[in-house]
C-alpha positions in Angstrom: 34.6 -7.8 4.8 34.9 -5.3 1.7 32.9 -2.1 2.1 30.8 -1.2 -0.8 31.8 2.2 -2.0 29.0 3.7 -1.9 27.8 2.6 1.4 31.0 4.0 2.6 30.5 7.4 1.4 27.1 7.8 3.2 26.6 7.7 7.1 24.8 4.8 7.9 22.3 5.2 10.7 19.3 4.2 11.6 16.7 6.3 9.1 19.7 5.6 6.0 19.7 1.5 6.5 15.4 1.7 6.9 15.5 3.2 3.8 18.0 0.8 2.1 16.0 -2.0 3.4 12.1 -1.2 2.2 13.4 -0.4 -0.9 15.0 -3.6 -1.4 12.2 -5.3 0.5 9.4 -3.6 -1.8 11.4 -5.0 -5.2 10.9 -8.1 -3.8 7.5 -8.1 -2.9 6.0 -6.1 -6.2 4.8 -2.5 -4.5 6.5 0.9 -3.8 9.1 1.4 -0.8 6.4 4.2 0.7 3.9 1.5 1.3 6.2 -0.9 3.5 6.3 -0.3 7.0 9.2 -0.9 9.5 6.7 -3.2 11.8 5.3 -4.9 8.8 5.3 -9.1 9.1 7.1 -10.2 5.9 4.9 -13.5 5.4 2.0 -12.0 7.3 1.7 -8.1 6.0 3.7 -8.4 3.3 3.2 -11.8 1.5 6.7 -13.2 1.4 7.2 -16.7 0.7 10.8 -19.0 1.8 11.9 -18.0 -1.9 11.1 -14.1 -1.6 13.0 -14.3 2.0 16.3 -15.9 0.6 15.9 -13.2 -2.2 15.5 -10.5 0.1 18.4 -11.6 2.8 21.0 -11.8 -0.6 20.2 -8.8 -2.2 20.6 -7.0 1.7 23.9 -8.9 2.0 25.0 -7.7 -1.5 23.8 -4.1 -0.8 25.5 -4.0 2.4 28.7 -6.2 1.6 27.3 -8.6 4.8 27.1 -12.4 5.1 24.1 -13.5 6.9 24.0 -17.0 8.5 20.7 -18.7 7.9 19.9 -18.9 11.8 19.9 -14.9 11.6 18.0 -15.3 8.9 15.0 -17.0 10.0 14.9 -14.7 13.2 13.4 -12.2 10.8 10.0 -12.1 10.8 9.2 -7.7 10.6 11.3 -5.2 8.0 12.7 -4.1 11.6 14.5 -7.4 12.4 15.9 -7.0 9.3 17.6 -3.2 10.2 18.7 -4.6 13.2 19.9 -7.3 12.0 21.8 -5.1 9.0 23.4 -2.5 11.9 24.2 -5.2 14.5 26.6 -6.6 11.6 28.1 -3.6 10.5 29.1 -2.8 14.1 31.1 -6.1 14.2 29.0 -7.7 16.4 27.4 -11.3 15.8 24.5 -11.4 17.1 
């Protein structure tokens, strides 16, 4: 796995990959990162269709230099799965 420089400068916890995510999850979805919520339902809160979710899980896996197997992918169903999801890989572990 290559580590995105600027990913490695930063500490990545919690609060820092949240962050990371609504802002990329709001870009897709047309509204500002304040308004999405970590317990937000993609399809159900949030609108996201099967193309918005494949755009969304690339652009995380670019971001965060991850690969993301399409069973892990449609897990997600809440912004939260998707930070969990994001720090589970980064620790190694293949959940």
């Amino acid at each position: 796995m290559t580590v995105n420089k600027d990913l490695a400068a930063r500490v990545l916890t919690r609060e820092t990959v949240l962050e990371d995510v609504t802002r990329i999850v709001a870009e897709q979805v047309g509204t500002r990162r304040e308004r999405i919520r970590e317990e937000h339902l993609l399809e159900e809160d949030l609108g996201c269709d099967s193309l918005t979710r494949v755009e969304i899980t690339m652009e995380v896996e670019d971001h965060f230099d991850i690969s993301i197997s399409d069973e892990q992918a449609d897990q997600v169903r809440r912004v939260g799965d998707i930070v969990d999801g994001v720090l589970t890989l980064l620790a190694g572990d293949e959940a």
